[in-house]
N, C-alpha and C positions, 0 to 999 in steps of 0.2 A: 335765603331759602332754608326752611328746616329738613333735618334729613333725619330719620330713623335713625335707634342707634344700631352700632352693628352689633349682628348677631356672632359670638364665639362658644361652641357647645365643646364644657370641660368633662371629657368621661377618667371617670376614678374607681377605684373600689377603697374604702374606708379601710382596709386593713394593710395594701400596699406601703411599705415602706420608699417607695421611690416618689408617693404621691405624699405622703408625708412630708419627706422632706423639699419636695415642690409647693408645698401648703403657703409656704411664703411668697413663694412665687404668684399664685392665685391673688392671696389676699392684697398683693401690691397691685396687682393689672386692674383689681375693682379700687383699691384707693388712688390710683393715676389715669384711669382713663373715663371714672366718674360716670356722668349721661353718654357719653361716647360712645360704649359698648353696652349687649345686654348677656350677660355671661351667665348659660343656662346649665346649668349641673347635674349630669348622669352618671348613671352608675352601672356596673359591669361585672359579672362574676368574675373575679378573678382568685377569689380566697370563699366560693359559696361553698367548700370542703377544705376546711383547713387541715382536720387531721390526713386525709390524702394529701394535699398538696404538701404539707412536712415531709410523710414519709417518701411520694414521689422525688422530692428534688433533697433528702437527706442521704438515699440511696440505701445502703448497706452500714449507716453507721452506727455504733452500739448503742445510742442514745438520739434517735433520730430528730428529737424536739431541742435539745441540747445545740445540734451541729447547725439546724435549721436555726435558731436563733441569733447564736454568735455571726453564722452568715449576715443577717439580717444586721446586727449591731456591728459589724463592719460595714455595712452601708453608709447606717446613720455617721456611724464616726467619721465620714468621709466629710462633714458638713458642719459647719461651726452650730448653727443654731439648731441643732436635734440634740435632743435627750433620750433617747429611748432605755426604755428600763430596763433592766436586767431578767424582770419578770416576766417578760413579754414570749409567749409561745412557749415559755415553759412552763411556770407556775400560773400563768394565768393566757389561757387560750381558747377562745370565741369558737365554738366550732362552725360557724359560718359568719361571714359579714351580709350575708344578705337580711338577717333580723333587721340589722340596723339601715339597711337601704328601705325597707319595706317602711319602717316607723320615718324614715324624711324623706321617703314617697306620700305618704300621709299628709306630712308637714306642708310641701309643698303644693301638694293638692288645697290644704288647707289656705296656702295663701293664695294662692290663683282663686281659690272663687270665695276670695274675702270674710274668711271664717278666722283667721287670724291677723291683726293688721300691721305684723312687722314686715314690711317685702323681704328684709334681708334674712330672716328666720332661719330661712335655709344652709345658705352659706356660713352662718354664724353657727349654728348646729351642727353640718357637717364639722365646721374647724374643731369646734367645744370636742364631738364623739372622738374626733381621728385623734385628738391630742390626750383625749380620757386614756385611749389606750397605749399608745407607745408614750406617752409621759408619766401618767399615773397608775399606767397597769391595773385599768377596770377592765370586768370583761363585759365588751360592750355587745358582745352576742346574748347576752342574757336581758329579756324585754325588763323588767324592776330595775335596773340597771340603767337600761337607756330612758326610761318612762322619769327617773330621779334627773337625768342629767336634762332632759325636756321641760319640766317644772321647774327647775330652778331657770330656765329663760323664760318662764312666762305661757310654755305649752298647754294646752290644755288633754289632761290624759285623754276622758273622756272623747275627745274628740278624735282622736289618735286612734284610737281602740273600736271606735265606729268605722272607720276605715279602712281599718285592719280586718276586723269580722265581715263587713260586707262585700270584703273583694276591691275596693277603688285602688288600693296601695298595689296590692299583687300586679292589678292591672296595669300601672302606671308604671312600675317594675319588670313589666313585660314588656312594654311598649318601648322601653330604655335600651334592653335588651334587643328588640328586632332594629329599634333603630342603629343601634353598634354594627350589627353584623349588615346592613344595608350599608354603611358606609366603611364596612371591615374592616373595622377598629380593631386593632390585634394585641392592643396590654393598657395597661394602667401608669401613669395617667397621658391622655394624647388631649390637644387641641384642637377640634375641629373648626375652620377658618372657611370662610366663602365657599357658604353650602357642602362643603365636601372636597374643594379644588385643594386648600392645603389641611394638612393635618402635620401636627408637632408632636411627635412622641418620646417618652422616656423622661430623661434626664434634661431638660432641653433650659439654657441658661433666663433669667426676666429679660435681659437686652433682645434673646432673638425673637421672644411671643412678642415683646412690645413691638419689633420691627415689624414684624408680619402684618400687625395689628394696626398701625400707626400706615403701613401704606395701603392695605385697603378701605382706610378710611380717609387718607389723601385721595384715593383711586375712586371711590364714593361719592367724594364732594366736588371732584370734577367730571361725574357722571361718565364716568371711561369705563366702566366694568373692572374686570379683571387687569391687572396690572402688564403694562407696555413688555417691563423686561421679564 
C-alpha cells in the first residue's frame, strides 16, 4: 500500500544564527528521508527589525552592533561546519530578513503553481540566501542583492517581482505568519511534526528530528495514528 509522505513544516527566519547552523541538519533529513517526507519551509519574523533586535538584546553596550555580533559568532564557533564572517551585523546588516522571506515566498508560489520547474528551488534558495550572508557577508536585505543570488539559480526576476507588486508574496508571508502563531511557534528554527502534536525547537541534534521523524512514519505505515509510547 502507498502511503503519502509525511508532512514536517520547518519554520526559520534566514537571518537566525541557530537556523544557520541547523542548515545541515535540514539539508540531511531531505537527502535521508527522500519521498518519505514532504518538508515544507516557513518563515517567521524573528530578525523583521534587525536594528532593534541588536540594540534590544546588546543592552547598554558602547558598540551595540559589535557586542551583538561577537555574541552571534560565538554561537557559530560552537559548530565545526559554520563560517560566519566577521562582517556580519556589523559592516554588513539587512535591516530586516523579511525582504528575503517575501522574494522565496514568491519562489515558492512560483513553483506550486508550475511557473518554475525546479520543485526544490526553494529549499536550495533558502540555503544559497542564509549561507550568502553569514558566509559571504552580502546583505541579503537589499532586493538587487537577493534578485543576483536568484538568477544565478535560474530564477526568473521578472516573475519574482510580479509577486512581489501584486501582493501574492505579502500574502503568503502572512499566511506563514498566522500559521506560526496558530500552532505557537515561539523561535527560530522549530520542527513541526504530526500536525502540531510534536514540535522540535532550537538547537535540537539530526539523530533526534530523524527519530521523531522515522517513528511517525513507522506509526503511519502501521496505521496506528500517533505513537503508543
Amino acid at each position: 500500500m502507498t502511503t503519502s509522505p509525511l508532512e514536517v513544516v520547518y519554520f526559520s527566519d534566514l537571518l537566525c544564527v541557530w537556523a544557520y547552523a541547523g542548515q545541515v541538519r535540514v539539508d540531511e533529513l531531505r537527502a535521508q528521508m527522500g519521498g518519505k517526507i514532504q518538508l515544507l519551509d516557513r518563515f517567521l519574523n524573528v530578525y523583521g527589525d534587525v536594528p532593534n533586535r541588536i540594540q534590544k538584546h546588546a543592552g547598554d553596550a558602547t558598540d551595540p552592533a559589535a557586542t551583538y555580533a561577537a555574541r552571534m559568532r560565538a554561537v557559530a564557533a560552537r559548530f565545526d561546519h559554520t563560517e560566519m564572517s566577521e562582517r556580519c551585523f556589523t559592516d554588513v546588516c539587512p535591516q530586516s530578513s523579511n525582504q528575503a522571506h517575501l522574494v522565496l515566498c514568491a519562489v515558492r508560489g512560483m513553483v506550486a503553481d508550475g511557473q518554475h520547474g525546479d520543485a526544490e528551488a526553494l529549499p536550495k534558495l533558502i540555503r544559497k540566501i542564509r549561507l550568502a550572508f553569514f558566509e559571504e557577508a552580502l546583505d541579503v536585505g537589499q532586493l538587487d542583492v537577493l534578485f543576483e543570488l536568484l538568477e544565478a539559480e535560474g530564477v526568473a526576476r521578472g516573475s519574482v517581482e510580479k509577486r512581489l507588486a501584486d501582493g501574492t508574496a505579502m500574502a503568503a508571508l502572512s499566511g506563514d505568519l498566522l500559521e506560526k502563531d496558530s500552532l505557537s511557534i515561539t523561535g527560530s528554527p522549530t520542527y513541526v511534526l504530526d500536525g502540531g502534536r510534536q514540535k522540535l525547537f532550537g538547537n535540537v541534534g539530526y539523530r533526534v528530528v530523524a527519530a521523531n521523524v522515522q517513528e511517525l512514519l513507522e506509526a503511519d505505515a502501521h496505521r496506528s495514528g500517533a505513537s503508543w509510547c
